[in-house]
N, CA and C atoms as an extended XYZ file, in Angstrom:
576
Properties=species:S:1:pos:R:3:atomname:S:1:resname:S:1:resid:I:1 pbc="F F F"
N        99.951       89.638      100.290 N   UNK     1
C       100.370       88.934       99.109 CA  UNK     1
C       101.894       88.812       99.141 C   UNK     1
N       102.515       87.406       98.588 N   UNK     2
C       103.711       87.561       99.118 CA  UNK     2
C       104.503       88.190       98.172 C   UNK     2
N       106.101       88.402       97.897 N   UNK     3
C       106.574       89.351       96.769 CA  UNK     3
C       106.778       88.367       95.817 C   UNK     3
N       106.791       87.071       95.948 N   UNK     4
C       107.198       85.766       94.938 CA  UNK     4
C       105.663       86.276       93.734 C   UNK     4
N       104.881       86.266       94.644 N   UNK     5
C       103.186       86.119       93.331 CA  UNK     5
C       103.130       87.446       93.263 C   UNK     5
N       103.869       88.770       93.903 N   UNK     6
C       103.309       90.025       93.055 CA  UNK     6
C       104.399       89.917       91.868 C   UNK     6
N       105.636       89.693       91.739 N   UNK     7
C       106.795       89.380       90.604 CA  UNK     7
C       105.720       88.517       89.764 C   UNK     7
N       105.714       87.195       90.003 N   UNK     8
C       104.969       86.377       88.791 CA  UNK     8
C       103.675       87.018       87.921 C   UNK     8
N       102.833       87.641       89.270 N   UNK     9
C       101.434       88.527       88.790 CA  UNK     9
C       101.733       89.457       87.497 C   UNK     9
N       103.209       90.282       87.868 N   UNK    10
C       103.360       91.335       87.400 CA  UNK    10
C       104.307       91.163       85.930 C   UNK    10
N       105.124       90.111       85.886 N   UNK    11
C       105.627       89.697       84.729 CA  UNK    11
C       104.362       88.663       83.835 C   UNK    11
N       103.714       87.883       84.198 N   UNK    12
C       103.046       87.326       82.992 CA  UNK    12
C       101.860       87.357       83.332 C   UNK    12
N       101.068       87.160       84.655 N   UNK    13
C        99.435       87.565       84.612 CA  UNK    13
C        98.760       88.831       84.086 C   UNK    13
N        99.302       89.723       85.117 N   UNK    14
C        98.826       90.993       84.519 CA  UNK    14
C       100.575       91.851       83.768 C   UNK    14
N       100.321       91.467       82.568 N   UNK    15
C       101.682       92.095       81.698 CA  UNK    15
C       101.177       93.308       81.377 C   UNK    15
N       101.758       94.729       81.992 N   UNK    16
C       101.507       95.880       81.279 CA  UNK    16
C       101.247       96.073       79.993 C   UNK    16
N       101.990       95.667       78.641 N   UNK    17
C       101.898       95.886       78.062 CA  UNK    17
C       100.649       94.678       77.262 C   UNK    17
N       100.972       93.370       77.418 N   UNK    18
C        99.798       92.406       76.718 CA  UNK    18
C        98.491       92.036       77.851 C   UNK    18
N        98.336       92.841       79.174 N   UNK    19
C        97.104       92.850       79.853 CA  UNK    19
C        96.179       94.337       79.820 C   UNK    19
N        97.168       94.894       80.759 N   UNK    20
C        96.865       96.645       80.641 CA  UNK    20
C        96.783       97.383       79.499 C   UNK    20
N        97.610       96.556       77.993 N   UNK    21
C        97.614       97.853       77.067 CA  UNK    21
C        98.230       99.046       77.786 C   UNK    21
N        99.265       99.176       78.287 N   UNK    22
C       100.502      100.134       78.432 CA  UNK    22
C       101.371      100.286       78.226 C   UNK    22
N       101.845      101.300       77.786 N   UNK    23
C       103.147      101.124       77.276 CA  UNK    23
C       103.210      101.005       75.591 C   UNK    23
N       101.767      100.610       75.262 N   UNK    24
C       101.985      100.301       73.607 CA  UNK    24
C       103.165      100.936       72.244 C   UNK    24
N       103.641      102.663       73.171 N   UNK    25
C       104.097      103.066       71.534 CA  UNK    25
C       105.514      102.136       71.664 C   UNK    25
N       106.640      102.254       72.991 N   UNK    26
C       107.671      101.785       72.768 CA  UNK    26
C       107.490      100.068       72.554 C   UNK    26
N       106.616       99.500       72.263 N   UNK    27
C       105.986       98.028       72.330 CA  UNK    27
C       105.924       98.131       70.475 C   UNK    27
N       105.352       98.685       70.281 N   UNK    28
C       105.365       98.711       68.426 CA  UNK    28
C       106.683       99.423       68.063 C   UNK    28
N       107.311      100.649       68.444 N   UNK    29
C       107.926      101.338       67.996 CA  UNK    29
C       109.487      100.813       68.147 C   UNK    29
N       109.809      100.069       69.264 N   UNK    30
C       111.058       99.723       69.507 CA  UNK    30
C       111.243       97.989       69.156 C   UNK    30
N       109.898       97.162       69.246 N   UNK    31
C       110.161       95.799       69.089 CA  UNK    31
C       110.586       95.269       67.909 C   UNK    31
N       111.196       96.191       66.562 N   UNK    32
C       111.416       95.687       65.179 CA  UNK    32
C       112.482       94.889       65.348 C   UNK    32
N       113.640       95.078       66.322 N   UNK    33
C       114.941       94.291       66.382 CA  UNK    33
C       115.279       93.930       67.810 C   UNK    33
N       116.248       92.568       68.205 N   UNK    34
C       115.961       92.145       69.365 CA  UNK    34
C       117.079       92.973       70.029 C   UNK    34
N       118.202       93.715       69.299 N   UNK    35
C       118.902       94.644       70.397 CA  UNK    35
C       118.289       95.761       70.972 C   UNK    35
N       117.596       96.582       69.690 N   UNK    36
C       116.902       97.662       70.720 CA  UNK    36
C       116.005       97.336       71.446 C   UNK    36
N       115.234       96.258       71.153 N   UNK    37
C       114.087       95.606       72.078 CA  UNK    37
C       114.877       95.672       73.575 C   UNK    37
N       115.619       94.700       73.489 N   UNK    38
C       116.487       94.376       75.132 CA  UNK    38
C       117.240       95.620       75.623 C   UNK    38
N       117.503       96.514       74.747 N   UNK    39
C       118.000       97.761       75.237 CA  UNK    39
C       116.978       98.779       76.231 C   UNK    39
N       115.778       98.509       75.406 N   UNK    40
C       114.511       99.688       75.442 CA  UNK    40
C       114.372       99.135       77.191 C   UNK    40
N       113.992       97.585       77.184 N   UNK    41
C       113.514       96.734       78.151 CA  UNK    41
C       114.051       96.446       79.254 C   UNK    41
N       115.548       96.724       79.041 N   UNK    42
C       116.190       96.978       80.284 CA  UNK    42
C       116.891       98.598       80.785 C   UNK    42
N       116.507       99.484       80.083 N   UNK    43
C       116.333      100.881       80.626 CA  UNK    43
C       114.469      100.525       81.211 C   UNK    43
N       114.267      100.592       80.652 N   UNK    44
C       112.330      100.576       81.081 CA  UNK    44
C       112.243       99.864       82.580 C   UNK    44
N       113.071       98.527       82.621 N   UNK    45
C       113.215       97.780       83.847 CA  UNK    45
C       113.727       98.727       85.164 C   UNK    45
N       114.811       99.415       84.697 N   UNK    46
C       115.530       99.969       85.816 CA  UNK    46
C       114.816      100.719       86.041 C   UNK    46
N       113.809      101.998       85.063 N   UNK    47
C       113.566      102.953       85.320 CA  UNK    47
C       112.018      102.532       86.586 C   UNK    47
N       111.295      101.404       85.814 N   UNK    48
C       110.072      100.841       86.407 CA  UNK    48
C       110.575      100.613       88.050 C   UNK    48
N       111.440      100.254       88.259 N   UNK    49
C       112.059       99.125       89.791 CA  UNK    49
C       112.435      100.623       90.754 C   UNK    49
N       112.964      101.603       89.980 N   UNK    50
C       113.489      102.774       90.877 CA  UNK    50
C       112.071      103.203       91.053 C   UNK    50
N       111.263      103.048       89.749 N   UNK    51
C       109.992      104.043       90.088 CA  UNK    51
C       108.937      103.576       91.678 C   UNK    51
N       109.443      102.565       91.427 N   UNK    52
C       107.985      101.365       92.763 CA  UNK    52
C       108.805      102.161       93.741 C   UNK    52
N       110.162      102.089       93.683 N   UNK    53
C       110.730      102.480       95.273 CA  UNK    53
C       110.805      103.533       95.712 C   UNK    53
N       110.761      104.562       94.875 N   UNK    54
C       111.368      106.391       94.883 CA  UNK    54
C       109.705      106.617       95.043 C   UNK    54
N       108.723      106.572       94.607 N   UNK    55
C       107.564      106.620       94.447 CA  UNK    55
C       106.781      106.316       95.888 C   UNK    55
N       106.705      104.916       96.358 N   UNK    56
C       106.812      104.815       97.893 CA  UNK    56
C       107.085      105.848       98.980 C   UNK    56
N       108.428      106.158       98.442 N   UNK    57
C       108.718      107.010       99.500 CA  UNK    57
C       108.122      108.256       99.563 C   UNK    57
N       107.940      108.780       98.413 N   UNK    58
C       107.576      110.079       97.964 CA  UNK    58
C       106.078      110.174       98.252 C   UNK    58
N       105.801      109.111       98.226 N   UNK    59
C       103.857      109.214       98.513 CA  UNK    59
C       104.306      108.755      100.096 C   UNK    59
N       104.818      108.057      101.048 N   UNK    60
C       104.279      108.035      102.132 CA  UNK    60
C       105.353      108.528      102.638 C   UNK    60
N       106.166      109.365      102.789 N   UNK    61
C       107.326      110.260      103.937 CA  UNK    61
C       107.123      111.459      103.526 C   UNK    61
N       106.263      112.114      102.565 N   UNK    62
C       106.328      113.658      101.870 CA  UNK    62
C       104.205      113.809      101.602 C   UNK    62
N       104.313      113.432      100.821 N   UNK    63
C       103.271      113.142      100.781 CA  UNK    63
C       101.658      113.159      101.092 C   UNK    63
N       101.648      112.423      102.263 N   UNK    64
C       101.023      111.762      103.212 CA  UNK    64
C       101.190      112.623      104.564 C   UNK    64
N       102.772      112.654      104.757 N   UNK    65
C       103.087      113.279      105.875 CA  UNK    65
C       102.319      114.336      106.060 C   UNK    65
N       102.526      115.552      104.919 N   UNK    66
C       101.954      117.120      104.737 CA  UNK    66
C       100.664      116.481      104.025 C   UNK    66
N        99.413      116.001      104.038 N   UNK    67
C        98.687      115.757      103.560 CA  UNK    67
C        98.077      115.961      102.363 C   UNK    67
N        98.995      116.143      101.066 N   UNK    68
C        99.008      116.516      100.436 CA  UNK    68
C        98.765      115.510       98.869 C   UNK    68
N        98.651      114.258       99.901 N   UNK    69
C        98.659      113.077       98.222 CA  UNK    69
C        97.318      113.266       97.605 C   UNK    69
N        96.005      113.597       98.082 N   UNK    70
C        95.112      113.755       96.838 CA  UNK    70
C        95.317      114.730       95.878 C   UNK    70
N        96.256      115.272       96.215 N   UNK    71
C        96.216      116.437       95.080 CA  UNK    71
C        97.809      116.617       94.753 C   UNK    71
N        98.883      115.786       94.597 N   UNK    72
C        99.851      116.232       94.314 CA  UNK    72
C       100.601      114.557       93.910 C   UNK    72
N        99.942      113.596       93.753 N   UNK    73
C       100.143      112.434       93.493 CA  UNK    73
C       100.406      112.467       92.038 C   UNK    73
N       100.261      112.792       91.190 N   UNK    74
C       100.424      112.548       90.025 CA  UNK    74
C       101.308      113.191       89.683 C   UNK    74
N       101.109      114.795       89.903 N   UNK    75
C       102.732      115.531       89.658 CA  UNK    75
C       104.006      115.009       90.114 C   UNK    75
N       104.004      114.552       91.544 N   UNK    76
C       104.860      114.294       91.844 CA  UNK    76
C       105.758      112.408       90.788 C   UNK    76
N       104.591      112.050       90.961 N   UNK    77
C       105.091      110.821       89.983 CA  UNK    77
C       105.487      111.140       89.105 C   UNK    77
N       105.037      111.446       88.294 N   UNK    78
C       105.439      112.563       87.098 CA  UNK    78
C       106.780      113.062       87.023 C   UNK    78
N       106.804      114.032       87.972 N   UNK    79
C       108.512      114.609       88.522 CA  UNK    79
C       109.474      113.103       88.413 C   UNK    79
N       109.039      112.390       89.592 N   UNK    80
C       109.825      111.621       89.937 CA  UNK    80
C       110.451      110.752       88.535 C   UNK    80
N       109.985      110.012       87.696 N   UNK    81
C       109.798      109.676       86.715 CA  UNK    81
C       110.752      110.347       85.680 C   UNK    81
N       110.298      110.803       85.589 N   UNK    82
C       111.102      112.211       84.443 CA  UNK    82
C       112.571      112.369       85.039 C   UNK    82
N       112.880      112.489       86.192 N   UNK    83
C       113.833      112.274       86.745 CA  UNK    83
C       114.831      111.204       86.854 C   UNK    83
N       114.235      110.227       86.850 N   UNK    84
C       115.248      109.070       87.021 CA  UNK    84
C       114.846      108.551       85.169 C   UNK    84
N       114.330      108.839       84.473 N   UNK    85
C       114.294      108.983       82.987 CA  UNK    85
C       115.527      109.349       82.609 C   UNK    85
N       115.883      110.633       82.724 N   UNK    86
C       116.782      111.767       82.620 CA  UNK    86
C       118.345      110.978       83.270 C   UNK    86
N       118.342      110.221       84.653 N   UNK    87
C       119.360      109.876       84.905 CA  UNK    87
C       119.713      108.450       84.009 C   UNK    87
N       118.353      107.477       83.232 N   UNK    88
C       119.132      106.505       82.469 CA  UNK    88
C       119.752      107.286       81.325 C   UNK    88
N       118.897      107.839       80.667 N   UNK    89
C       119.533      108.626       79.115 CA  UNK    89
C       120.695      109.226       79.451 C   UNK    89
N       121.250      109.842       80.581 N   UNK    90
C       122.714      110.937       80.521 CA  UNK    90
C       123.717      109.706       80.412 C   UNK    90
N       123.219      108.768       81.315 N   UNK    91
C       123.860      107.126       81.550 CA  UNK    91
C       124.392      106.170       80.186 C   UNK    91
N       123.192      105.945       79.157 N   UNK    92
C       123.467      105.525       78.166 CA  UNK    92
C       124.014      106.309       77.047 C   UNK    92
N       123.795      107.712       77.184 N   UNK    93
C       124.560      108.688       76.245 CA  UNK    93
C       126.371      108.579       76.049 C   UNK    93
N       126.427      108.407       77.852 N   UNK    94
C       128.000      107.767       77.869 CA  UNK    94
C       128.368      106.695       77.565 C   UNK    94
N       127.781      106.235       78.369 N   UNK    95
C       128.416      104.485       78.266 CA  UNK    95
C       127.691      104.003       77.214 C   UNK    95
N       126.903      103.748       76.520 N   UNK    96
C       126.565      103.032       75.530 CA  UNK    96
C       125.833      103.797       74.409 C   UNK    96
N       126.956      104.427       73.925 N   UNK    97
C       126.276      105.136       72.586 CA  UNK    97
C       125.651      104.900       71.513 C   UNK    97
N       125.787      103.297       71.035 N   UNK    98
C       125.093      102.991       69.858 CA  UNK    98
C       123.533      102.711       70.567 C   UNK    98
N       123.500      102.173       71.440 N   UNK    99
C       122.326      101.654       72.107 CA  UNK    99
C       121.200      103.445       72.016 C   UNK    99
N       122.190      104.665       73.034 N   UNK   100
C       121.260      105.917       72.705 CA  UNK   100
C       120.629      105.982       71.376 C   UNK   100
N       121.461      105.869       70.402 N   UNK   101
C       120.866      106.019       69.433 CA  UNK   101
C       120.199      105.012       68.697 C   UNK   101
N       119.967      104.422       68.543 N   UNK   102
C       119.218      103.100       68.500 CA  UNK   102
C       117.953      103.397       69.243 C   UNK   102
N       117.715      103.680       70.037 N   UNK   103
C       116.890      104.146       71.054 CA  UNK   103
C       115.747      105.327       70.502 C   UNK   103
N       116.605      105.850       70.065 N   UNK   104
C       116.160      107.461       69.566 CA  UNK   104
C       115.105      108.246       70.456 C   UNK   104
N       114.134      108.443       70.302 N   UNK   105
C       113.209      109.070       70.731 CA  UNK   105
C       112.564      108.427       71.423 C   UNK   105
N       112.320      106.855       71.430 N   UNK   106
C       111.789      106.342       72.603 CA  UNK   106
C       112.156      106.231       73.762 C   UNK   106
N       113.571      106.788       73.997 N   UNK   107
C       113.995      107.135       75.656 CA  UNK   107
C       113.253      107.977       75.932 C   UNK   107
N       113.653      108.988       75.682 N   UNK   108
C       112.826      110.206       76.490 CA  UNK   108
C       111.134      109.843       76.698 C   UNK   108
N       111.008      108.586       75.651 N   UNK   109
C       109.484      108.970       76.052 CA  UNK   109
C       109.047      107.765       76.855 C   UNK   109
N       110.201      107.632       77.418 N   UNK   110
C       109.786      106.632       78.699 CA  UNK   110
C       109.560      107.368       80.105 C   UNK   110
N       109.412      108.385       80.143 N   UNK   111
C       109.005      109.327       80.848 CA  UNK   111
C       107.618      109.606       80.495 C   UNK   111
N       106.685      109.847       79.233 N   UNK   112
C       105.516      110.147       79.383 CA  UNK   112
C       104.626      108.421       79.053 C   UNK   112
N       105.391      107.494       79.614 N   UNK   113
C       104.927      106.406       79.190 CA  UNK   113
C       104.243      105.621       80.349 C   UNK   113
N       103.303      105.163       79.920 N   UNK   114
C       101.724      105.364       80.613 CA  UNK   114
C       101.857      104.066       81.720 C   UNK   114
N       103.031      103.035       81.242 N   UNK   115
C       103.242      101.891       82.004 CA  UNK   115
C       104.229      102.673       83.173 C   UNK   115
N       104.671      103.233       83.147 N   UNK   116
C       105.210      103.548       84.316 CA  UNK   116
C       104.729      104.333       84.885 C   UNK   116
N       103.696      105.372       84.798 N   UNK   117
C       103.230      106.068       85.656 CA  UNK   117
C       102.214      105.055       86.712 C   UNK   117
N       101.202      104.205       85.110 N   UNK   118
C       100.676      102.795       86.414 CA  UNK   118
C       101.094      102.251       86.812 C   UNK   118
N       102.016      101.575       86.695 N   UNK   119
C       102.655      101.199       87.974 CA  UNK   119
C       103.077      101.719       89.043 C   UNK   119
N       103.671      103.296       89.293 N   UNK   120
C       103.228      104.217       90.470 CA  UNK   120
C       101.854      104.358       91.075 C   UNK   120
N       101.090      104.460       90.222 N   UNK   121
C        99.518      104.646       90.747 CA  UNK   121
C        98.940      103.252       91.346 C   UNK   121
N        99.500      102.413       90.424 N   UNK   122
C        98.575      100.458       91.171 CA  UNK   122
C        99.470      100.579       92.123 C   UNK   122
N       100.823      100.675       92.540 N   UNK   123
C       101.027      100.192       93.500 CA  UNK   123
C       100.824      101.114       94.600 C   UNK   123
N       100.160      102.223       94.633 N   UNK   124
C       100.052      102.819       95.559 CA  UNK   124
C        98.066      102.601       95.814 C   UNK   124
N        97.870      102.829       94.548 N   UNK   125
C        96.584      101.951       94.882 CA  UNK   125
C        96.004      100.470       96.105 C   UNK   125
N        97.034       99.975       95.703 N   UNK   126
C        97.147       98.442       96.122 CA  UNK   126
C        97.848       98.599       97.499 C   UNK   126
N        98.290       99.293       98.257 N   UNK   127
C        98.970       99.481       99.271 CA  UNK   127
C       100.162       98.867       99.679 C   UNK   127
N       100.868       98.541       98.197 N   UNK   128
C       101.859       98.076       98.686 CA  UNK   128
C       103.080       98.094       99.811 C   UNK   128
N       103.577       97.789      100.149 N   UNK   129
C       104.877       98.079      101.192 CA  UNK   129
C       106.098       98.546      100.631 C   UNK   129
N       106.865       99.482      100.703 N   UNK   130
C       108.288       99.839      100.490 CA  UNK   130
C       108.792       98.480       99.591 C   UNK   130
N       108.935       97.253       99.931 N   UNK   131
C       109.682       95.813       99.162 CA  UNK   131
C       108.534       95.415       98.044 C   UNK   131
N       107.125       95.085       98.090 N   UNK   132
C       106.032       94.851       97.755 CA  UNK   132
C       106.384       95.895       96.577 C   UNK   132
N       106.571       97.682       96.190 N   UNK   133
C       106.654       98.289       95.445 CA  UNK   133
C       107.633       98.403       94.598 C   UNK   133
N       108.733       97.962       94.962 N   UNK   134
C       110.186       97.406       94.401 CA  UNK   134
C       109.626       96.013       93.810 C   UNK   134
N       109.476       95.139       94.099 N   UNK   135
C       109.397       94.061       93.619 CA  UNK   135
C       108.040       94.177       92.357 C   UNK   135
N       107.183       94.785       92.972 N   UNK   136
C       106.148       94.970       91.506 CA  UNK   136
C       106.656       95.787       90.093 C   UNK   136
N       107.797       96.778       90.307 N   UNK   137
C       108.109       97.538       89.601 CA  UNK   137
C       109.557       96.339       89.326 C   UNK   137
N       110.381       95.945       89.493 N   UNK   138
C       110.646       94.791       88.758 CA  UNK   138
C       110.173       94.036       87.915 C   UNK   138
N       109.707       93.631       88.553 N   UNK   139
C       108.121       92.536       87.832 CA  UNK   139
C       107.572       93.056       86.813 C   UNK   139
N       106.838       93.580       86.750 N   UNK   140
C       106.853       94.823       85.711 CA  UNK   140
C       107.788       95.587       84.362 C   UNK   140
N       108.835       95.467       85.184 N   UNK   141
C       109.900       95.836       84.356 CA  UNK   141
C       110.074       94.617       83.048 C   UNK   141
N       110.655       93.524       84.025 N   UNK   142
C       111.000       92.294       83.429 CA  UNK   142
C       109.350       91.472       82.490 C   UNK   142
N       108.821       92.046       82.924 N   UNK   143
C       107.594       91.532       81.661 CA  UNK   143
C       107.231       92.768       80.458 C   UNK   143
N       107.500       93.498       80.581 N   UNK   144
C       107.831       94.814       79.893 CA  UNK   144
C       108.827       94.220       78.756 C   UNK   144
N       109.946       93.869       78.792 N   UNK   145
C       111.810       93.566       78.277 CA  UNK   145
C       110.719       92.411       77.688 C   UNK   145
N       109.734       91.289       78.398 N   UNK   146
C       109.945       90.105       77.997 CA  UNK   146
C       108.865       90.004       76.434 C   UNK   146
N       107.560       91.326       76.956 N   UNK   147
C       106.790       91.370       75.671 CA  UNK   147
C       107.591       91.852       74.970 C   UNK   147
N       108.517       93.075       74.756 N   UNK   148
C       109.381       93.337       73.984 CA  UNK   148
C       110.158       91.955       73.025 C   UNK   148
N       111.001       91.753       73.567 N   UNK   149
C       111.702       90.305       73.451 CA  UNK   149
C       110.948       89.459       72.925 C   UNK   149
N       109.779       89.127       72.829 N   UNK   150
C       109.006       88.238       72.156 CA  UNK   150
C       108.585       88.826       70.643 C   UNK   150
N       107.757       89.960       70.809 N   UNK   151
C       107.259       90.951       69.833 CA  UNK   151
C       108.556       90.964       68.644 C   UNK   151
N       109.993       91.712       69.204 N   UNK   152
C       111.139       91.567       68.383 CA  UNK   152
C       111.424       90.362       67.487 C   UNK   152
N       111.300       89.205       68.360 N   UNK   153
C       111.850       88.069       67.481 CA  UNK   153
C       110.860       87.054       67.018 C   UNK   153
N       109.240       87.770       66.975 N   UNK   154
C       108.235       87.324       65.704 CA  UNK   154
C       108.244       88.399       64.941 C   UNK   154
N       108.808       89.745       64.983 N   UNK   155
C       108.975       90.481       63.798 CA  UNK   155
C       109.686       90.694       63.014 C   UNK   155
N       111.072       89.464       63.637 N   UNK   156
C       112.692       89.604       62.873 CA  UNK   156
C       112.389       88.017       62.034 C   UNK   156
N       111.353       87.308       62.765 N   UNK   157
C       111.364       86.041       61.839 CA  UNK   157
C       110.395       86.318       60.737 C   UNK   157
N       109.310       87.852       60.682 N   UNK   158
C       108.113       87.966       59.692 CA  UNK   158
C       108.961       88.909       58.082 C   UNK   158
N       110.264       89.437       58.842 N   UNK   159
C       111.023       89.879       58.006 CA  UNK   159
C       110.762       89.127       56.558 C   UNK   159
N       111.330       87.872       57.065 N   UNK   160
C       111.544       86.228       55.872 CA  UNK   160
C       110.545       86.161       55.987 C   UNK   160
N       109.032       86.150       56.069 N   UNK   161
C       107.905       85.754       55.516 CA  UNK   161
C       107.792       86.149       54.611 C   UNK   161
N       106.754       85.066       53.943 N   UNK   162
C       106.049       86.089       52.589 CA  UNK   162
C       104.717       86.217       52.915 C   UNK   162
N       104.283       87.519       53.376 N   UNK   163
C       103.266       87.999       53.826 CA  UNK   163
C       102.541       89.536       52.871 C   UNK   163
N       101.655       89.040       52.751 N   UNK   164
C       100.659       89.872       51.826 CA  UNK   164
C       100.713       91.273       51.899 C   UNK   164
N       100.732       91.938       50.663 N   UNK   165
C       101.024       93.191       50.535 CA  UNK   165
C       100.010       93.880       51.901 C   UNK   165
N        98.804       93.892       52.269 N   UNK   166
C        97.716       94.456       52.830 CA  UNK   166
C        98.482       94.387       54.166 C   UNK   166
N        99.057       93.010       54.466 N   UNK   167
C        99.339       93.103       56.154 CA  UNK   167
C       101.033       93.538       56.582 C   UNK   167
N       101.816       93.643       55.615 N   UNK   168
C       102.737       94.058       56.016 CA  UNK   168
C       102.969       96.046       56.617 C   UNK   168
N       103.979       95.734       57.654 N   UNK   169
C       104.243       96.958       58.663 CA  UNK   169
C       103.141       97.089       60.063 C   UNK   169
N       102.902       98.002       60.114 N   UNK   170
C       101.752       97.943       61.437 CA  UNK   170
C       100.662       97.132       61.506 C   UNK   170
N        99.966       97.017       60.347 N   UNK   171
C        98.616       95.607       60.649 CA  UNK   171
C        98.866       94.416       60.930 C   UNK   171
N       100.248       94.232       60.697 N   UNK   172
C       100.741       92.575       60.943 CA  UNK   172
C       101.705       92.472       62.703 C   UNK   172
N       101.747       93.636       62.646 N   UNK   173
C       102.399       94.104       63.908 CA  UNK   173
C       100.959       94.210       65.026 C   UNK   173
N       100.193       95.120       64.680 N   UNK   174
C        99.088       94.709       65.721 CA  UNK   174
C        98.193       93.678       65.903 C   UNK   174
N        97.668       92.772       64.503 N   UNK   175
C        97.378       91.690       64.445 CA  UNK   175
C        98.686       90.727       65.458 C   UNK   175
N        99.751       90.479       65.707 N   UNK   176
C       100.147       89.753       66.155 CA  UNK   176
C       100.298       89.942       67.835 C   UNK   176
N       100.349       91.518       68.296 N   UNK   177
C       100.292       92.058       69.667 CA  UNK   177
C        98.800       91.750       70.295 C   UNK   177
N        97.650       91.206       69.044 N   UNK   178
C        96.660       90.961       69.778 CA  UNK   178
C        96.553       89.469       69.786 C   UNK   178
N        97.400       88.747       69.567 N   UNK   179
C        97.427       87.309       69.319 CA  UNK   179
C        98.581       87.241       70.887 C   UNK   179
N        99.187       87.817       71.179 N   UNK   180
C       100.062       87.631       72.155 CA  UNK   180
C        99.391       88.318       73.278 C   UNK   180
N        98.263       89.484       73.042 N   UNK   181
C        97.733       89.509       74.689 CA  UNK   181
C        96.392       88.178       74.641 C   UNK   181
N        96.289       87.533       73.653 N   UNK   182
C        94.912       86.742       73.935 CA  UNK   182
C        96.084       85.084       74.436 C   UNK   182
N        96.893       85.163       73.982 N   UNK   183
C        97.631       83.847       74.655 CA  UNK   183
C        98.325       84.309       76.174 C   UNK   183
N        98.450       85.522       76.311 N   UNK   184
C        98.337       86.036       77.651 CA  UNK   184
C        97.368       85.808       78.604 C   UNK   184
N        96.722       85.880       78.068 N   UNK   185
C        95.048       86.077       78.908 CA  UNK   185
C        95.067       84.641       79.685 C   UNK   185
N        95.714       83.830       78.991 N   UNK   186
C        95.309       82.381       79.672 CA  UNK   186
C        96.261       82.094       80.879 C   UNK   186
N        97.257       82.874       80.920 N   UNK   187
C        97.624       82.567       82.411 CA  UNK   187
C        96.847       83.379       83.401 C   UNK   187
N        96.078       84.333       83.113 N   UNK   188
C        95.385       84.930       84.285 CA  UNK   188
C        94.506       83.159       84.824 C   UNK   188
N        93.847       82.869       84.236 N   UNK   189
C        93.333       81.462       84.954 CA  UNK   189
C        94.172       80.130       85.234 C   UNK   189
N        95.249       80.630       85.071 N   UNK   190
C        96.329       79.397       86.399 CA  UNK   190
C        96.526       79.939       87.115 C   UNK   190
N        96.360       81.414       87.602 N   UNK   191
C        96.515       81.747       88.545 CA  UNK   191
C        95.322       81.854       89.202 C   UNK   191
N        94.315       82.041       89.419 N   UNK   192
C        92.945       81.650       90.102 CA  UNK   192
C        93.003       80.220       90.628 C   UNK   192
């Protein structure tokens, strides 16, 4: 498969968050405004793109080598993960302090967040190649930022709605995340 259609696959066919359902809490929890949205979405990006590549290596030069991936594949993702987690947050703590906080608690929990561990696991599933795993974890990334980015700015325009006592806060928020994976769904068949 070439890396042009695993990027496209991975940003709008299969979208972690509006195909897989991954990733959902920082998807509700961070999409209320479009700065932390793009903040959340481009830590999530970097962390996703290091994960395809650090992950690769770690399953086939360590791994594999000592025969050890049926049983140490997940910890180690895990580790790995948590790790380069740890190196965006020390990162944005400095350099961009309003953004940390803004952030709050959904940094750190981009470490137990379920879209990035699958994407370690599919692409090792899928046998990707060293570039093939970089490029899916991009891909990935950048459709991650982009449901974000969308989600944010139908919830900054529902602000100004006048919307019924019953559906305002989370029911109008998941009512609309399921309206955006079912208009999702329809690019899986342009791509067939």
């Amino acid at each position: 498969m070439g890396l042009f259609t695993i990027f496209i696959a991975a940003v709008v066919v299969n979208n972690f968050i509006l195909y897989y359902f991954l990733g959902l809490c920082p998807f509700i929890g961070v999409s209320g405004r479009l700065k932390s949205a793009f903040g959340m979405g481009c830590s999530a990006t970097f962390v996703m793109t290091l994960t395809g590549m650090v992950t690769w290596l770690v399953d086939h030069y360590i791994l594999k080598a000592a025969g050890v991936d049926a049983f140490l594949t997940y910890v180690s993702f895990i580790l790995v993960i948590a790790s380069l987690v740890q190196l965006v947050e020390m990162y944005l703590h400095k350099a961009v302090p309003e953004l940390y906080r803004a952030l709050g608690i959904f940094l750190p929990l981009i470490t137990t967040n379920c879209a990035v561990l699958g994407l370690a696991l599919l692409a090792s599933l899928r046998s990707y190649t060293l570039a093939q795993s970089t490029i899916f974890g991009f891909g990935a990334g950048v459709g991650f930022t982009m449901a974000l980015l969308i989600m944010a700015g139908i919830r900054e325009q529902l602000d100004f709605a006048d919307v019924p006592p019953a559906l305002r806060g989370i029911s109008l928020t998941l009512i609309t995340a399921g309206l955006l994976a079912l208009a999702f769904m329809g690019f899986g068949g342009i791509m067939k």
